[in-house]
C-alpha positions as CSV (number, residue, x, y, z in Angstrom):
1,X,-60.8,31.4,2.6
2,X,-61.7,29.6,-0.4
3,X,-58.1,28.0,-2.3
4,X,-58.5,30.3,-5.3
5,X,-58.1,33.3,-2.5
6,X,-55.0,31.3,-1.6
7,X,-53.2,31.0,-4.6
8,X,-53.9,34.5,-5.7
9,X,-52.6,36.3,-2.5
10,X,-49.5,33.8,-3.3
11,X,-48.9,35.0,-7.1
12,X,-50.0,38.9,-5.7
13,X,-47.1,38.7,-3.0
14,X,-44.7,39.0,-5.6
15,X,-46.0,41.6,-7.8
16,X,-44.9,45.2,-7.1
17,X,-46.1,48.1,-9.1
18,X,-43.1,50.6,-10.3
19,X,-44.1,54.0,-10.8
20,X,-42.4,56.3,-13.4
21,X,-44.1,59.9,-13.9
22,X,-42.3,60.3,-17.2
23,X,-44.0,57.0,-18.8
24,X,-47.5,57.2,-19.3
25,X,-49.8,55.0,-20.9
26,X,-47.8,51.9,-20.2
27,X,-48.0,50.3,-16.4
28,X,-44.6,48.5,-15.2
29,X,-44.6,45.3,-12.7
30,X,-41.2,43.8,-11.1
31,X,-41.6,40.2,-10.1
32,X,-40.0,38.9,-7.0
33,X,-38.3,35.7,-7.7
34,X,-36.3,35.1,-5.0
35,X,-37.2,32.1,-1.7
36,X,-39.1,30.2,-4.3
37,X,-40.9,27.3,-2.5
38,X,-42.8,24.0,-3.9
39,X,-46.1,25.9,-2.7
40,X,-45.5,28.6,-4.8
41,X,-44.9,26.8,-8.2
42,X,-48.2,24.4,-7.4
43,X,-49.3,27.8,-7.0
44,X,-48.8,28.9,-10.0
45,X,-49.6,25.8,-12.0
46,X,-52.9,26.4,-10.9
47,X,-53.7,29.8,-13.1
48,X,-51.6,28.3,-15.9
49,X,-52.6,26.1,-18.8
50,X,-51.1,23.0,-19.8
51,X,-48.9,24.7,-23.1
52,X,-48.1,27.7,-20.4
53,X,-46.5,25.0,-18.0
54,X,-44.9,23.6,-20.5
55,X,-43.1,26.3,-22.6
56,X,-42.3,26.9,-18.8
57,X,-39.9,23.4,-18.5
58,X,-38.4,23.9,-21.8
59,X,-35.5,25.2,-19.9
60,X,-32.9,22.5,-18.7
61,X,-32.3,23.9,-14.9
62,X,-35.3,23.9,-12.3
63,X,-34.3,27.1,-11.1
64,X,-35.1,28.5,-14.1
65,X,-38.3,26.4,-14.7
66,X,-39.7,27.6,-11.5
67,X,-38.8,31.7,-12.0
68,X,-40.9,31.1,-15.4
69,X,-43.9,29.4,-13.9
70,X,-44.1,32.0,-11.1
71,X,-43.5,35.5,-13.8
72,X,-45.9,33.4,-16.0
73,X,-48.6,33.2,-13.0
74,X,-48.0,36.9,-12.4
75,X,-48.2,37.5,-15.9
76,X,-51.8,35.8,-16.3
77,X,-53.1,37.4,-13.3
78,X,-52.0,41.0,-14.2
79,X,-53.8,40.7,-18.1
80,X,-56.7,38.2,-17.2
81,X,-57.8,35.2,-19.2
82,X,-57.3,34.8,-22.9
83,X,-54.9,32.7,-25.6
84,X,-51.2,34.1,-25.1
85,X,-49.5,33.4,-28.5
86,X,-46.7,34.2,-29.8
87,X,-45.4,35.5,-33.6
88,X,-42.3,34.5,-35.7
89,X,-40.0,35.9,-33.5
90,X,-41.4,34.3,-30.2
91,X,-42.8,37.7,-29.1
92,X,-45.7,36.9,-27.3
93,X,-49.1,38.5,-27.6
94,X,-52.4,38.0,-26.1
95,X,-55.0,36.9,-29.2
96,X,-57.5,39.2,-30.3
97,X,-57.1,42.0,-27.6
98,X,-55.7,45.4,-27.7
99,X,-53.7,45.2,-24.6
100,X,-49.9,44.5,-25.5
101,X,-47.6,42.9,-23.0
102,X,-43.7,42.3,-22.5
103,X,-41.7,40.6,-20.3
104,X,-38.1,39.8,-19.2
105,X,-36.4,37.6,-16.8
106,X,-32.9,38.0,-14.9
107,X,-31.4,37.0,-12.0
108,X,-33.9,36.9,-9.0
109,X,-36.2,39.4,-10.7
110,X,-39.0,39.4,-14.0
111,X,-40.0,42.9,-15.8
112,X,-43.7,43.0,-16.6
113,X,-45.3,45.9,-19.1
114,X,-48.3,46.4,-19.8
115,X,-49.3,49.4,-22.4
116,X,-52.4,50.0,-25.1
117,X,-49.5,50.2,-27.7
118,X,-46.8,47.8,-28.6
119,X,-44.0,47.5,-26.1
120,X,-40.5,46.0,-25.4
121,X,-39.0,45.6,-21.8
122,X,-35.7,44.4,-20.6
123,X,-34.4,43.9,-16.8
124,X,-30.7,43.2,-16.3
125,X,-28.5,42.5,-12.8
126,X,-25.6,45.0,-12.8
127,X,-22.7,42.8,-12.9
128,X,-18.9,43.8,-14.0
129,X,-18.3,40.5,-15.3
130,X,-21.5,40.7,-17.8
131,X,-19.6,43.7,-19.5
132,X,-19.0,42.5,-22.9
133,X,-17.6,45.9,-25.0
134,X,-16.1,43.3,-27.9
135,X,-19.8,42.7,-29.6
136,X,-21.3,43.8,-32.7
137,X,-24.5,44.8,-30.9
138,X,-22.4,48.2,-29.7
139,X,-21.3,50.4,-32.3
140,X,-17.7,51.8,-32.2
141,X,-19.1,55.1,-31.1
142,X,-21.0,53.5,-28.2
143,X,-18.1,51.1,-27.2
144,X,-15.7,54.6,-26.9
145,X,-19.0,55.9,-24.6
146,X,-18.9,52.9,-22.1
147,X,-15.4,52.8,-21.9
148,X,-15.1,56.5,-21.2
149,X,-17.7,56.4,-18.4
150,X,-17.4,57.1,-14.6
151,X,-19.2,53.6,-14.6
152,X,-18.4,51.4,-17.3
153,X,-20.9,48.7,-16.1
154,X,-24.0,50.6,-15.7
155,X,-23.5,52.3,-18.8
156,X,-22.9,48.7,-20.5
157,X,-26.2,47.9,-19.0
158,X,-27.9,50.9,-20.2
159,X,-27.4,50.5,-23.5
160,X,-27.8,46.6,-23.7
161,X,-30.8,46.7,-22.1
162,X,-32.1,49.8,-24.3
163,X,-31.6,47.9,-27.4
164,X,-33.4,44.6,-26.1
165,X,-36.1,46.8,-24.8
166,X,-36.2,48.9,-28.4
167,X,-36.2,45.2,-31.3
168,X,-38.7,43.6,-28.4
169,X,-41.0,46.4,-28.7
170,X,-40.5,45.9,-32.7
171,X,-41.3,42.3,-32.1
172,X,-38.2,41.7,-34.6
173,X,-35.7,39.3,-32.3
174,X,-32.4,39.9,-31.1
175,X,-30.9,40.0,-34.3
176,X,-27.3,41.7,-35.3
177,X,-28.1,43.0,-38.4
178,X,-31.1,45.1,-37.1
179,X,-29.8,46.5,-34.4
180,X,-29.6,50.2,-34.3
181,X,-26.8,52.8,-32.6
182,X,-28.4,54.8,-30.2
183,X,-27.3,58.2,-28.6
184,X,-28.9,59.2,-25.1
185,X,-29.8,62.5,-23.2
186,X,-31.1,62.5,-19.5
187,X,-32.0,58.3,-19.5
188,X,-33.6,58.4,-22.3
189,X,-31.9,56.3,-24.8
190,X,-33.1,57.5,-29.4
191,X,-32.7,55.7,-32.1
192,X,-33.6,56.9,-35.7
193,X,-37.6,56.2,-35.0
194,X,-38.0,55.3,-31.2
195,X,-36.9,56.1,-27.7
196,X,-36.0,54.1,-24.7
197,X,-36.5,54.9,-21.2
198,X,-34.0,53.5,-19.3
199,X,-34.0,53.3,-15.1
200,X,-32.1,51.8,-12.1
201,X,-33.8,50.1,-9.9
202,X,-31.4,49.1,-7.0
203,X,-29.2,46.7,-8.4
204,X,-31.0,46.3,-11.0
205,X,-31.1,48.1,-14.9
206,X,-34.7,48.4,-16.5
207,X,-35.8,49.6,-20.0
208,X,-39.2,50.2,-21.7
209,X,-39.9,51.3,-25.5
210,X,-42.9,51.4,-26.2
211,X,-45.4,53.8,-28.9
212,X,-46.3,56.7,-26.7
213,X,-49.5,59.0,-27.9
């Protein structure tokens, strides 16, 4: 077995593909992050370029260095070759192709999409201590709806991730002033031109906007 083999059935080990029936058009991909071993980050230098391994160490802890190598890896093997960049806001995109891409890192675990049409994801770990209802990210109305719920935490989570998912789709940034109020029905999370899709996967919180046909 040739070494390319090798370091492709490393980066492919920690790929699995979700399935959603009520998204179409747009394919989803959580990462596996956990057990991370010197192998596997030589691994994934190996598929990555010199700028990709580098906007990979920009972050101070190694943990976190070696998480991005590795979702990077996975990233490049799931969309092929070609220049990532990336626009004003850091959202990258692949240059001169009309497949559109998102990704998100959390604790132990990456969110990948992958849709014909421009798309935002967000993965979150469900933690209590995370909740943060004192932020002008959350309307009044949507504070008095987390608060009120049987769960305050993964309702928190819901709607936190919804609204990354929704201004990374619009490739806009986190920013306060343009984030919208949402309402929600069955998972799926509205705003005045878009809607969310929102999912629990384990321990986990996922959400996907993206322009469905």
């Amino acid at each position: 077995m040739q070494q390319s083999d090798l370091v492709r059935i490393k980066i492919q080990k920690r790929i699995e593909t979700l399935s959603f029936p009520s998204l179409q058009h747009v394919t989803l991909y959580l990462i596996h992050l956990e057990g991370i071993q010197a192998e596997d980050v030589e691994a994934a230098k190996e598929v990555l370029t010199p700028e990709e391994i580098q906007d990979c160490l920009r972050y101070k802890n190694v943990k976190r260095q070696e998480q991005a190598l590795i979702t990077q890896a996975c990233l490049r093997h799931l969309i092929g070759p070609g220049t990532i960049k990336k626009n004003r806001y850091g959202k990258p995109y692949l240059e001169g192709s009309s497949c559109h891409f998102n990704l998100s890192h959390t604790e132990g675990m990456a969110l990948i999409g992958i849709s014909s049409t421009p798309i935002g994801v967000d993965i979150e770990k469900i933690l209590q201590e995370r909740v943060l209802l004192d932020t002008p990210l959350m309307s009044a109305s949507e504070q008095s709806i987390i608060k009120e719920a049987s769960d305050p935490a993964d309702m928190f989570f819901s709607y936190w991730c919804a609204k990354e998912a929704l201004l990374k789709a619009r490739g806009t940034g986190f920013q306060t002033r343009s984030v919208p109020s949402l309402t929600s029905k069955s998972g799926v999370f509205y705003s005045d031109q878009d809607q969310i899709h929102v999912f629990t996967k384990g321990r986990f919180k996922l959400a996907i906007c993206y322009e469905a046909f």
